[in-house]
C-alpha positions in Angstrom: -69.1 231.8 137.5 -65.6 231.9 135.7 -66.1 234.2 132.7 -63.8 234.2 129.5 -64.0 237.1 127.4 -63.4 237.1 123.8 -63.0 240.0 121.3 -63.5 239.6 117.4 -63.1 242.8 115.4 -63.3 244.7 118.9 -60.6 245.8 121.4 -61.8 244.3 124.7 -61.6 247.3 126.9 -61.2 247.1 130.6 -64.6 249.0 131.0 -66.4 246.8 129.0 -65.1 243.8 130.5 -66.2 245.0 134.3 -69.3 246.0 133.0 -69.6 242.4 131.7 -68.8 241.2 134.5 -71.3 243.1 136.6 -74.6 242.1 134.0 -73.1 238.7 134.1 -73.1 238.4 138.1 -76.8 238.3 137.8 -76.4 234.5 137.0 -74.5 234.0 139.5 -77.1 233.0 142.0 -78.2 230.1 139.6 -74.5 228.4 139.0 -71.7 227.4 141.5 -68.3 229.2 141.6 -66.6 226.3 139.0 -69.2 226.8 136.0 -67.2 228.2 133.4 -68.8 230.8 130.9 -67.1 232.2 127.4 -68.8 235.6 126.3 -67.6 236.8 123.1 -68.2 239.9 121.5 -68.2 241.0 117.8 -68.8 243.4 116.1 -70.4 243.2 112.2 -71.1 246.8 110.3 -73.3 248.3 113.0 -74.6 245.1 114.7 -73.2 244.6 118.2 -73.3 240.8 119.0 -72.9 239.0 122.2 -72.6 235.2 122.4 -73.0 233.7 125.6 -71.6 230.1 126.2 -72.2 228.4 129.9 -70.4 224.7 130.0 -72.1 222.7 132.6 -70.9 219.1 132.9 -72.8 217.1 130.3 -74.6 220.2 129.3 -74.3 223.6 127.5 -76.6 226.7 127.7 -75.9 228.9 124.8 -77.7 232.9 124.1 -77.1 234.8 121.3 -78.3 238.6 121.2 -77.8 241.3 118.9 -78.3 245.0 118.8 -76.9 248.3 117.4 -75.7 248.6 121.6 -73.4 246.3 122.9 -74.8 246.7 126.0 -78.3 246.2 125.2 -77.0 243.1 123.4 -75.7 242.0 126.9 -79.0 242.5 129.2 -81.0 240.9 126.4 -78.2 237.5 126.7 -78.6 237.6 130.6 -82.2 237.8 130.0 -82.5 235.1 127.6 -80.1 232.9 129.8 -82.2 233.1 132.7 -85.3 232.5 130.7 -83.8 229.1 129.3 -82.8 228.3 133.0 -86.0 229.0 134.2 -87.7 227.3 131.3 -85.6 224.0 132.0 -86.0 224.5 135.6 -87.3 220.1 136.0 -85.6 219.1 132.9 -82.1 220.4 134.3 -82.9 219.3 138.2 -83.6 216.0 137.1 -79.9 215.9 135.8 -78.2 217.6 138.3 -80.2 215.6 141.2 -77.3 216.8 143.5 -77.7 220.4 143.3 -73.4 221.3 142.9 -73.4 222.8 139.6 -77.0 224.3 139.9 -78.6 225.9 142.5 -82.3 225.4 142.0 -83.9 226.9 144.8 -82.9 230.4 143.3 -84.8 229.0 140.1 -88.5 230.7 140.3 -91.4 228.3 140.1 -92.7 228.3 136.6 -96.2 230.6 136.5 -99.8 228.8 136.3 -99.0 229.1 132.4 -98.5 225.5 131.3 -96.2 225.0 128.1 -97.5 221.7 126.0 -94.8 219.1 126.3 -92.7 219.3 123.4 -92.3 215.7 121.6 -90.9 214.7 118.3 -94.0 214.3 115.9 -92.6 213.6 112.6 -89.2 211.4 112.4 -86.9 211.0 109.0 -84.8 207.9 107.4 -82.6 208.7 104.6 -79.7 207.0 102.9 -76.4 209.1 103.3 -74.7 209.7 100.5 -70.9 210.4 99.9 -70.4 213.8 98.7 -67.7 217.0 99.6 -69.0 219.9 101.3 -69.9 222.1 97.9 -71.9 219.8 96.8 -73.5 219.3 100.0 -74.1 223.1 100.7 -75.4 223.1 97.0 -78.5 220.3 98.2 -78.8 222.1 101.3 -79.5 225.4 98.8 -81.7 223.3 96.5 -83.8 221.6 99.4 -84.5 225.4 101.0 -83.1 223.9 104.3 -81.1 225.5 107.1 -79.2 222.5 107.5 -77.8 219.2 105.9 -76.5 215.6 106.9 -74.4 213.9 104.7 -71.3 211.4 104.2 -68.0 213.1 103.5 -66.0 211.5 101.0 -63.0 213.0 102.1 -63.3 211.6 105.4 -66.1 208.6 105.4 -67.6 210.8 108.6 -71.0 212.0 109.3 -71.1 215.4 108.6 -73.5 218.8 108.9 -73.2 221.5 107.1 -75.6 224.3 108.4 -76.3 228.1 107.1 -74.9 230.9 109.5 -76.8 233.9 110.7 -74.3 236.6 108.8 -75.0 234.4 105.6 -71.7 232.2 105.5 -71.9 228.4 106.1 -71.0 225.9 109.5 -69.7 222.6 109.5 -70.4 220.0 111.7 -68.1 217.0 111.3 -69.3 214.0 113.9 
């Protein structure tokens, strides 16, 4: 795996990245050599954040973790990665039938614990409405929702504007 290591309001040390690098080699047994990964680390106040993001062709696997310990924050990333992979295990080997960007037989078999399929059980039509991103942000706030589709009248495109984890706002412009 091809790792890219990115720094925000933290010097990327050399030690950090080997050790990085190391934890990160644990996944290695699941990917081929040409899967790219970005980790990036940040650092808010005393929380230690690592976001991990593997690009797969046609699909991304994406773990967040945070501690007070950056490297705690890392082992609890590799952790959750390989639960997601494991997880997906029949979902992802249907797409990758050929077995060159994941190697499956390093996937364990899921335990006699069956999950319920997961299906969509309630579906939504609603008339888009031109509005700027204030305004949407402000409906988003009103409807109590983590999330909002609308029309920008700026642009005419299908937009998203979503709430962040550190309390600032995401947009999604389609």
């Amino acid at each position: 795996m091809l790792l890219n290591f990115v720094g925000k309001n933290i010097e990327l040390t050399e030690s950090l990245k080997n050790v990085a690098e190391k934890k990160f080699s644990k996944l290695d047994k699941y990917f081929s050599k040409e899967v790219e990964a970005r980790v990036v680390f940040s650092t808010i106040r005393e929380e230690q954040t690592v976001e991990v993001t593997i690009f797969l062709p046609k699909t991304i696997i994406r773990a967040e973790e945070t501690t007070d310990d950056m490297y705690s924050s890392m082992d609890n990333a590799v952790d959750a990665l390989a639960r997601q992979i494991r997880k997906h295990k029949t979902k992802l080997k249907r797409r990758y039938q050929n077995n060159e960007t994941i190697r499956f037989d390093e996937i364990a078999e899921k335990e006699k614990i069956e999950e319920p399929e997961k299906k969509i059980v309630k579906r939504k039509n609603f008339e888009l409405n031109p509005m700027n991103e204030e305004e949407a942000i402000l409906q988003m706030e009103l409807l109590n929702h983590n999330f909002f589709v609308f029309l920008d009248a700026n642009t005419d495109a299908i937009s998203v504007v979503y709430k962040r984890k550190d309390g600032n706002y995401g947009k999604i412009e389609v």
